[in-house]
N, C-alpha and C positions, 0 to 999 in steps of 0.2 A: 684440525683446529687445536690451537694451544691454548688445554683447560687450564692450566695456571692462572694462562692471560683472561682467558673469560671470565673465570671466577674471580680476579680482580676486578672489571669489568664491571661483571654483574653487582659486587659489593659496593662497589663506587658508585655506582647508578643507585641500588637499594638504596646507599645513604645520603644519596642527593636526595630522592623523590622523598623519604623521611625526613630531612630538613625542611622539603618542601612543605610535606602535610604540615608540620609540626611550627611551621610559621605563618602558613595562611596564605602564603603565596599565591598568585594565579598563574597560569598556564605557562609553567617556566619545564625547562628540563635542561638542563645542562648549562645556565648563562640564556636562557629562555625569556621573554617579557609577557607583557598582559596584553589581550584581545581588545583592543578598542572598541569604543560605541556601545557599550555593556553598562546598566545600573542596577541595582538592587539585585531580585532574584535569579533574574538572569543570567550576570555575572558571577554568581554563583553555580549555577548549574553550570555555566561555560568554564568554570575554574573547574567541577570537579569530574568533567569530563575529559579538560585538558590533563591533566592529573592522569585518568584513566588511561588514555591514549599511548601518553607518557610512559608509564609505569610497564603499558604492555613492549613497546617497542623496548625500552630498556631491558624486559626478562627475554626478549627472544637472541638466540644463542645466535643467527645470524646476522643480523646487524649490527654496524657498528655507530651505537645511536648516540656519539659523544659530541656529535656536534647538528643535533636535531633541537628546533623550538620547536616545539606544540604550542599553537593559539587556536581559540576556540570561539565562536558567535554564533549563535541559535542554530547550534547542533553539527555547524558546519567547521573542519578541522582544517587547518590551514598548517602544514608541515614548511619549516622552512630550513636552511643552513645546508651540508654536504654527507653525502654518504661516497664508502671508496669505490662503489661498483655501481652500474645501472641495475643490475639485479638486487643490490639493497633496494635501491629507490622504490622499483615497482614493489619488492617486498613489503617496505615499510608502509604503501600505501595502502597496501593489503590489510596488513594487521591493523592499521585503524580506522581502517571500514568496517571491521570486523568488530570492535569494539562498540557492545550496548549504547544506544543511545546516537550513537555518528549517526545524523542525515547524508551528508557528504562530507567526501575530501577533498582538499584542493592541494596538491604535491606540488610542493615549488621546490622540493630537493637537487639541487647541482649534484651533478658527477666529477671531477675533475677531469680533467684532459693533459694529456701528456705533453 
């Protein structure tokens, strides 16, 4: 892998999800939108989960999480948008199962096809 590129990567992600925190956003990660049917504290716990999820797919040096939304609704993670390999996919759903708090996943990530 090209650490250059990662480490761009990883910096551009870093200061998305820190724009993210830092404006209050919900469950966005790259061009991301908000979890519907959510009010009060709920919506909150589901923003700072999606946040979580988020944050983790973007630090892991295998995927390439530039075009993943995280949404999030009582506990349950809904991945959406493309990754370049089937092995991102199952990957990424890996790591946000893995992430505190996730009841489930639901992996709607596209692979593209040639």
């Amino acid at each position: 892998m090209n650490t250059a590129l990662s480490g761009r990567r990883l910096g551009a992600g870093l200061l998305i999800a820190s724009l993210c925190l830092g404006a209050g956003c919900t469950a966005m990660l790259m061009g991301g939108g908000g979890a519907a049917g959510t009010s009060g504290a709920g919506a909150t716990d589901d923003a700072r989960l999606a946040e979580r999820v988020s944050a983790a797919l973007v630090a892991d040096a295998e995927i390439d999480a530039s075009d993943i939304t995280v949404e999030a609704s009582r506990q349950v993670v809904f991945l959406r948008g493309s990754v370049p390999t089937a092995g991102q996919r199952v990957r990424a759903g890996g790591v946000a199962a893995a992430v505190d708090g996730v009841g489930a996943v639901r992996n709607h990530l596209r692979v593209p096809t040639d």
